[in-house]
N, C-alpha and C positions, 0 to 999 in steps of 0.2 A: 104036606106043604102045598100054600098053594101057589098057582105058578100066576107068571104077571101075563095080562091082555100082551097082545104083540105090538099096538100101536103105541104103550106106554114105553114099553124096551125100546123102540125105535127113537123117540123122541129122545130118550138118555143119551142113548148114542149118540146122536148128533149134540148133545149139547156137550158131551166129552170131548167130542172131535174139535169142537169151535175151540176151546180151552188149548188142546196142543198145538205146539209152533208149527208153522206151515214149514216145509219142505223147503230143501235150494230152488228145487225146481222149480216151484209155484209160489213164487215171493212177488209180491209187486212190483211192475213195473216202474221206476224211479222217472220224477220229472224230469225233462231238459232243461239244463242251465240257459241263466238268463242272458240273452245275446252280449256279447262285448262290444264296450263304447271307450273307445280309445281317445284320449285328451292329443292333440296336434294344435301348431303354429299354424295360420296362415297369417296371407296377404291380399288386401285387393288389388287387382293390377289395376297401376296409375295411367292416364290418358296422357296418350304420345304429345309432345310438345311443349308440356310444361315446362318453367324454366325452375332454375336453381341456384342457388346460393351458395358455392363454398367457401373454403378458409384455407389457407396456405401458411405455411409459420416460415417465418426469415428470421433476420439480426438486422437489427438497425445500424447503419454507417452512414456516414458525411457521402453525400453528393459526390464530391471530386476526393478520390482517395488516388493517389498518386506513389508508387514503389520509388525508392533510389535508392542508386546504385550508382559504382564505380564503374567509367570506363575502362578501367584497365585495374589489373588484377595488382595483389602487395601487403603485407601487412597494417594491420589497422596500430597506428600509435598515439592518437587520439581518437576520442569517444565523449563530448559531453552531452550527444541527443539521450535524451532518455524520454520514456512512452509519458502519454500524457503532456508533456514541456509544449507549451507554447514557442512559434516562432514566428522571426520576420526575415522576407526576401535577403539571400546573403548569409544568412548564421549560420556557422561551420555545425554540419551535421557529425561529417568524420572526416579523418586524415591519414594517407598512409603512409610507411616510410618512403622517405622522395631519392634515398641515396643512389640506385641504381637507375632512377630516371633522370638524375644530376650528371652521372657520369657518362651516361648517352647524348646528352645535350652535348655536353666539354669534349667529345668524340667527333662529336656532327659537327661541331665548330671548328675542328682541327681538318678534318677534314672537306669543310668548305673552304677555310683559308687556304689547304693545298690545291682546291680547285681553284680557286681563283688565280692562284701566281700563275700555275700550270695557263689560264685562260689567255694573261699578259705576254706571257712566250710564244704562245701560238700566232697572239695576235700581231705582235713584233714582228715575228718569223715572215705572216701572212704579208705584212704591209712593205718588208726589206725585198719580197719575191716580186710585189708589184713593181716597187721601181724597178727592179735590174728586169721586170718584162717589159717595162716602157722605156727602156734602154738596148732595149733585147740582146740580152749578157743573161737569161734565160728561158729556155723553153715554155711550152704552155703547158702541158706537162708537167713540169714541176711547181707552176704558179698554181693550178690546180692541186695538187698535192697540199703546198702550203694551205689554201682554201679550206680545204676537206680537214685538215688538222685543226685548224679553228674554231669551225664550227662543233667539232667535234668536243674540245674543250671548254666551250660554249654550252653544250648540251649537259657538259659533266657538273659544270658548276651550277646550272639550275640543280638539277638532280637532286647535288649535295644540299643547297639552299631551300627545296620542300624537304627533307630529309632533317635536315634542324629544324622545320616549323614541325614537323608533325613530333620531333623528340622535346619539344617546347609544348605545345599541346599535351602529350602524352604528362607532362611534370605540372604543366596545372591541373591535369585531372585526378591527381593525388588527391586534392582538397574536394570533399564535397558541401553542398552550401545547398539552402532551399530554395526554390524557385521562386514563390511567392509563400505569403503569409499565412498561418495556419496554426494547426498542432499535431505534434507526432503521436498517430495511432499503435503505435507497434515501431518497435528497434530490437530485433532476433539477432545483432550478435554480438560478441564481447571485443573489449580490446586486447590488443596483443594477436586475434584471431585475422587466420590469412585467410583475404575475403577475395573471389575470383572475379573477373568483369562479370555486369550485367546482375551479380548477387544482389538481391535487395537486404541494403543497410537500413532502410526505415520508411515505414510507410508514412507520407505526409495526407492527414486531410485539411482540406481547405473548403470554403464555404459555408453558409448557414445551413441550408436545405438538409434535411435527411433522406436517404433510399433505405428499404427493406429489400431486400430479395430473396426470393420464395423459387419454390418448384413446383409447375405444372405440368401435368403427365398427359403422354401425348394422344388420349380422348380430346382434351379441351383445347390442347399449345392451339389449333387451326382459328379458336375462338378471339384467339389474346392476339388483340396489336395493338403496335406506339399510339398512348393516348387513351386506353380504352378504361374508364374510371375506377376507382377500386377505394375501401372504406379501409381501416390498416385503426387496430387497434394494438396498444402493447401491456403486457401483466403487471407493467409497474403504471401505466397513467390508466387503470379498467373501467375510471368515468368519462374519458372524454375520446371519442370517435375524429379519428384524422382523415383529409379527403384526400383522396389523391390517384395517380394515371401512372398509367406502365408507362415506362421512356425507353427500354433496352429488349427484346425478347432474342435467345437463346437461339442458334439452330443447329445445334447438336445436344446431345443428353449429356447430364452432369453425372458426376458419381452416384446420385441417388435415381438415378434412370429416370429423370423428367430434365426437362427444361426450365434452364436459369430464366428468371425474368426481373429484371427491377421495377420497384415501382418508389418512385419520386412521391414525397407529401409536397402538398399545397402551400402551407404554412411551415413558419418553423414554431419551436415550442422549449426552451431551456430544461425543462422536466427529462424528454428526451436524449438519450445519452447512447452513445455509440458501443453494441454489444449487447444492447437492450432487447428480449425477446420479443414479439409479435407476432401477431395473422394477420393478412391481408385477405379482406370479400372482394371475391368476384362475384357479377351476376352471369350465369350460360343460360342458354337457349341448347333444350333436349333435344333428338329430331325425331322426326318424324315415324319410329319404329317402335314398339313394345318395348321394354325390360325387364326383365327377372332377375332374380337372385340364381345363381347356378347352381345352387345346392335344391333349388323347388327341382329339378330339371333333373329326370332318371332314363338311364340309355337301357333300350331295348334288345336284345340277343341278335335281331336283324338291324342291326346299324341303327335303328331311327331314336327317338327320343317320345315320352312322352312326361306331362304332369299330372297329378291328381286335384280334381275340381270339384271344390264343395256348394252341396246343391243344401243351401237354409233350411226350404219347404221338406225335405226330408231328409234332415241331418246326416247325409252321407256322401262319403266320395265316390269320384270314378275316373277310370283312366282316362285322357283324353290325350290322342297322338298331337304333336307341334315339329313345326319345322324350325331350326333356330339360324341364327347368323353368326355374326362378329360375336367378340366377347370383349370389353372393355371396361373400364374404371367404373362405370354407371349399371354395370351389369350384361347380360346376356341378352341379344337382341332375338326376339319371335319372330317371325315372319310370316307363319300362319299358325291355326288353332289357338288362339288367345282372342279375347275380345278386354277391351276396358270395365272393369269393374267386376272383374271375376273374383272369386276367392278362388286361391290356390293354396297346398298346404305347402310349406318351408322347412318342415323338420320334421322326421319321423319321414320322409319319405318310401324308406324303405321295406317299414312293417304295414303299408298299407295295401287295401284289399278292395275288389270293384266290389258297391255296396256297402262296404263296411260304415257300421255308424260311427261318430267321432263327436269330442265335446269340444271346443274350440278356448282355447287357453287363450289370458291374457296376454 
């Protein structure tokens, strides 16, 4: 047999070797993945001073809305206001039972006339002391006495005499009647129903003029006063712009934690109709400090605060520390580390990373 050269045997081998699978050990080293670019919100921050525009929603009512009400409290036995009804100065709104304000009068009268006789004996008495003192048959003393009783009797029958006025008062105010002309907004309660003083039996408006009024929160309330203009559109007229001025501003919060404010139209308009929705435009004046959005704005383990700020030229962010202020309706106030015209991210603050690349989402 003949045997092979050693340089051919070598070459074999090696070509068998290339053929079997490489080992765990000596396996290629595998690429590095391709860096991560994470899609984020930003912002450019807006230049301090800008002014703005917003909107405020009201209900449209009559200018003069006026509540009535009973002086004095008593069942209601007439009712013919009813909401909507036109009226004129004088037309019985409501009426209540008058019987125990009848019997207080017919009481107060009984009891003036007993003042009065009471007043005629005193004064009899007074005037029979005078003579027998200018007779002097007696003392002064008792002509004093007599004195002091008359006056006294005197005092009693006024007394009684505002006492029937104001029980005569008290029986006309049973009726109520409308002051001036108008129409009834609202009548919340029935007849038969015991209505206490002061309850409002119906709200009367009167005049052409409409008001809106709206709530502004108190960023802006310092902006708004009597007079200051405003554009007042509503969902039922959406082509035609009304002009019109605050008249009333608020200085306590209302239930929705801003302040009341009306705002008067210029014109009136028959389209318009009381309960009708609306906005009213204000223009404000920003001031003079930065804003952000609070949720761009991530706190640091030592108290401080920073944002993340996107550099275009090389699509990535980086932390950049800020100092902040107030925090109000228009946003969070910077103080320092911001400049105008920066991008900031707004969302996803929290997955980001200094350096990290980022695509910037619409």
């Amino acid at each position: 047999m003949k045997i092979m050269p050693r340089i051919l045997q070598s070459s074999l081998a090696g070509a068998l070797l290339a053929l079997l699978p490489a080992a765990p050990g000596c396996a290629r080293k595998e690429q590095p993945p391709p860096p991560v670019i994470r899609p984020v919100v930003t912002m450019t921050v807006p230049e301090p001073g800008q002014g703005a525009r917003r909107a405020f929603s009201g209900v449209a009512r009559a200018a003069m809305q006026t509540p009535l009400s009973f002086r004095v409290s008593g069942e209601i036995v007439a009712l013919p206001a009813r909401r909507g009804q036109p009226v004129k100065a004088g037309d019985l709104i409501a009426r209540l039972d008058p019987r125990d304000y009848e019997l207080q009068v017919k009481q107060n009268e009984a009891q003036l006339a007993q003042a009065a006789a009471q007043l005629e004996q005193a004064r009899a008495q007074y005037q029979r002391g005078r003579q027998l003192y200018e007779t002097q048959n007696v003392s002064k003393s008792e002509l004093d006495a007599h004195e002091a009783a008359f006056k006294s009797a005197q005092a009693q029958r006024d007394l009684s005499q505002q006492a029937l006025e104001l029980a005569r008062q008290q029986l006309a105010y049973c009726e109520l009647r409308a002051p001036v002309d108008g129409a009834l907004a609202s009548v919340p309660v029935e007849n038969h129903q015991t209505a206490a003083a002061g309850q409002t039996i119906a709200t009367l408006s009167a005049g052409d003029l409409m008001e809106i009024e709206v709530g502004i929160p108190e960023a802006l309330i310092s902006q708004v006063a009597a007079g200051k203009p405003a554009e007042v559109i509503f969902e039922a007229v959406p082509d035609t712009r009304f002009a019109g001025h605050a008249v009333e501003i608020g200085i306590e919060v209302g239930a929705t934690g801003a302040y009341p404010v009306k705002v008067r139209l210029a014109q009136t308009d028959p389209r318009i109709r009381q309960g009708m929705l609306g906005e009213a435009f204000f223009e404000f004046q920003a001031g003079a400090t930065l804003r952000i959005p609070p949720g761009a704005v991530v706190p640091a383990p030592d108290g401080g605060r920073h944002v993340w700020v996107y550099d275009p030229a090389a699509s990535h962010v980086s932390r950049r520390a800020i100092r902040i202020g107030d925090l109000t309706s228009d946003g969070l106030a910077v103080l320092e580390g911001l400049r105008p015209g920066e991008r900031i991210v707004i969302r996803g603050v929290n997955r980001m990373e200094d350096g990290l690349r980022v695509k910037l989402l619409e």
